[in-house]
N, C-alpha and C positions, 0 to 999 in steps of 0.2 A: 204253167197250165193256162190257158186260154179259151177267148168262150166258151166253143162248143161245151167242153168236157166241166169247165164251171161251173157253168148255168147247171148241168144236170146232174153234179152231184150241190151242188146248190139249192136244187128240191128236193135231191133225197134228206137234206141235212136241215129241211124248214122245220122241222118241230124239233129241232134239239139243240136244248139251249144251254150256252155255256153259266155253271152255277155262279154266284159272286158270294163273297162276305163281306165283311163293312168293318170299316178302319174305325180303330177305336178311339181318335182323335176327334172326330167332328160326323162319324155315323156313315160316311161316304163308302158307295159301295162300289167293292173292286171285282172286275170279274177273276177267278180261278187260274184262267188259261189266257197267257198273254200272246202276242206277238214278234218279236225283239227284231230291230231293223239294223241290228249290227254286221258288218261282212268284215271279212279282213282278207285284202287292207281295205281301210275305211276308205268308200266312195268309190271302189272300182270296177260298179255296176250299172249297166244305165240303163235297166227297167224295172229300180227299185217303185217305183211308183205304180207302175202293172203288177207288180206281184203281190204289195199292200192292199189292191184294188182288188185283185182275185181273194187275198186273206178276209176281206170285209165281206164278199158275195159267198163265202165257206162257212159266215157265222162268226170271224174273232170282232171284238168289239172292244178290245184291252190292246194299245199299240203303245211300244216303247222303244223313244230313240235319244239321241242323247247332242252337244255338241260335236263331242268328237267324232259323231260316226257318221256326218254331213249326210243325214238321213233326213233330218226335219222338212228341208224343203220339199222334196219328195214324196215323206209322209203327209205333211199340209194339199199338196194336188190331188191325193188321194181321195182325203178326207173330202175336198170339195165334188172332187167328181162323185163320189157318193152320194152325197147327199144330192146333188141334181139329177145325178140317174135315178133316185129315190131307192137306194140301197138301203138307209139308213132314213128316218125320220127327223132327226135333228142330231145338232152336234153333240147334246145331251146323252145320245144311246151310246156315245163312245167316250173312254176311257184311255188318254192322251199322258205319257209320260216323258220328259227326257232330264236331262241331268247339266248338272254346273261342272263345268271342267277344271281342272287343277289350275291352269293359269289363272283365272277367272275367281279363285277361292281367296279374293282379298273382299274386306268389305266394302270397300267403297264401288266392286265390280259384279257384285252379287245380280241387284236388281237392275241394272243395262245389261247384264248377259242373258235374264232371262226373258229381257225385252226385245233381244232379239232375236233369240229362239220362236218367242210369237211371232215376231216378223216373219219369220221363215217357213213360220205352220201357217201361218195364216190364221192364228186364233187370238181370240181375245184374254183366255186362261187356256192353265192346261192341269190336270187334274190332278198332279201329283210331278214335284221338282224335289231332285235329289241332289244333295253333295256326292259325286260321283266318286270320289275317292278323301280321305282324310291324308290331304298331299296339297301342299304350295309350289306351285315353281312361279319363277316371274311371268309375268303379263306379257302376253301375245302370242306363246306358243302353243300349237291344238294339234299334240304328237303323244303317240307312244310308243316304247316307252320312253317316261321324262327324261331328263338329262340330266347327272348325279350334279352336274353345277351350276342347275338352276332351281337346285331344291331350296324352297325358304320354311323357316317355323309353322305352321299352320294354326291362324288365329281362331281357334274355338267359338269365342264370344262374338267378335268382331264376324264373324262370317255366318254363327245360326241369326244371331240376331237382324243381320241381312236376308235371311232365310225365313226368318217370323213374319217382315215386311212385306214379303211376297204376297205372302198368303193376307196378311193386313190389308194389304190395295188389292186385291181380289186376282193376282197375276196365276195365282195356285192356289187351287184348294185346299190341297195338301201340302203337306213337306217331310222328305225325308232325308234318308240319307242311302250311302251305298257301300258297301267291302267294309264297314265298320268295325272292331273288335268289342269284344266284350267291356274291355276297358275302356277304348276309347267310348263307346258309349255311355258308359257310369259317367265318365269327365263330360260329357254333353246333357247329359239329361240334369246337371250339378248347376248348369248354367243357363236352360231354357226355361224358359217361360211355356214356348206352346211344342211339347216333346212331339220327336219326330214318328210318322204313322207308321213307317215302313224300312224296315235294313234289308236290301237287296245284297246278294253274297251269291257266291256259286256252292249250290247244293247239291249232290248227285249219287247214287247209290257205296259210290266208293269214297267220297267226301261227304261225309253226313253233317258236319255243323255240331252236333247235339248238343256240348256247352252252349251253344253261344242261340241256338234256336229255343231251348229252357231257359234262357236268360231273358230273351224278348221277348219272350209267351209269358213271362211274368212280369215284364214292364208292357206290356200290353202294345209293343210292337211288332207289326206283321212282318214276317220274312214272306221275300219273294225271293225262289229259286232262279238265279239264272243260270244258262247253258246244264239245263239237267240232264243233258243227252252226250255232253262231255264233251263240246264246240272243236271239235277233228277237225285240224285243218289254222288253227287260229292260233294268235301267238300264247295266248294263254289257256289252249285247248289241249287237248290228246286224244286218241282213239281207244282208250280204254274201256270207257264204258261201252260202247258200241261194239266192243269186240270181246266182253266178257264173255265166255262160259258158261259162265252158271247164270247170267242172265238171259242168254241165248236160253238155255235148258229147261228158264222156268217159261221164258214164251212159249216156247216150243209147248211145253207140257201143259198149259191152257189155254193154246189156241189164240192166244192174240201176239201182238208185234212188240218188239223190245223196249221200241218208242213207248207204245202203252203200258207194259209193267214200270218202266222208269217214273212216267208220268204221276202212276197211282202212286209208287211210294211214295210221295210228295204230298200228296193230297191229306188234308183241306186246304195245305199252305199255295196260295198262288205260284203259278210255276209260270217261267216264260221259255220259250222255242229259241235260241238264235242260230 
């Protein structure tokens, strides 16, 4: 999508504003409706940065990228051009996620991986950093999927406590985590000091979560859906949901699009697009 057609549903979409709620870790508030800059394969697009840029002039203001998905730097251009074409008021109106990659999930590589993540945004924090996976492999490899003989133990301690620092030097606001279980979160929350605001997990009308989403709702961490739309095309996608049936049937029979019933059954819980 490109100016012409942006700018003018860009005014049709001035007065409607995407809702947020507020992490119950430190009151930080998240918008509802994200924008996820994942493709697969990672990186083998090159006007991710025009389509983040039209995502910002459409009203999202919730952006999420991660190491692996050599989105950041792209993301970071956006954000700037925003803000001087006066899209955006400040870097404050947005809400900047990405994640620590499995190589990276030792402790001593915690807080330089998410040093360079800003390098690469071009920010000074970013509002929310997740353990992207509860997975070690050795240092320096940024693939998936990992490789069964470079899986090492994954230090719990040694890597939140890396992750409490963060947010300690002001590098993230927040911190979470990402694809966690149930379990493995009781063992994490056994060992933090400052518990994580957010388990991001893939949520979707045929994958509901429901253990594990009454689990955070009662530790008082937010899920965030991703690929709610059922990521067709992706190695951890299928066209399922998108070619349900009875999800076809209930659009159909109220008049909105599949996208939007998928959407709502999610809601209040923050959903993101990729």
């Amino acid at each position: 999508m490109r100016s012409g057609l942006a700018e003018t549903i860009q005014r049709s979409m001035a007065n409607i504003t995407v809702p947020n709620t507020r992490l119950n870790t430190n009151s930080k508030a998240i918008p509802l409706l994200g924008f996820g800059t994942a493709e697969y394969p990672f990186g083998s697009s090159d006007n991710v940065r025009e389509c983040l840029l039209d995502a910002i002039r459409l009203g999202y203001r919730h952006f999420d990228s991660a190491a692996l998905y050599q989105s950041e730097q792209p993301l970071g251009e956006a954000v700037a051009e925003a803000l001087e074409l006066g899209l955006v008021n400040s870097r404050e109106e947005l809400f900047i996620t990405t994640k620590l990659w499995c190589s990276d999930a030792h402790g001593d590589r915690v807080v330089p991986a998410l040093q360079t993540s800003l390098k690469n945004l071009g920010l000074e924090y970013v509002d929310l950093y997740l353990v992207h996976w509860p997975v070690c492999v050795k240092a320096g490899e940024y693939e998936l999927p990992v490789k069964k003989e470079d899986l090492l133990p994954f230090d719990y301690e040694g890597v939140w406590k890396a992750m409490e620092e963060c947010q300690q030097l002001g590098l993230a606001k927040s911190i979470g985590v990402s694809n966690f279980s149930c379990k493995k979160l009781e063992k994490l929350l056994s060992i933090s000091e400052i518990p994580p605001a957010v388990n991001q997990v893939e949520v979707n009308p045929l994958w509901q979560q429901q253990k594990l989403r009454q689990f955070c709702n009662e530790k008082g961490i937010h899920i965030t859906a991703y690929s709610p739309l059922g990521a067709k095309g992706t190695l951890w996608g299928s066209d399922r949901v998108m070619e349900s049936e009875v999800l076809q049937e209930i659009a159909k029979a109220i008049g909105k699009t599949l996208a939007q019933v998928v959407i709502n059954v999610h809601a209040p819980s923050p959903s993101r697009i990729r």
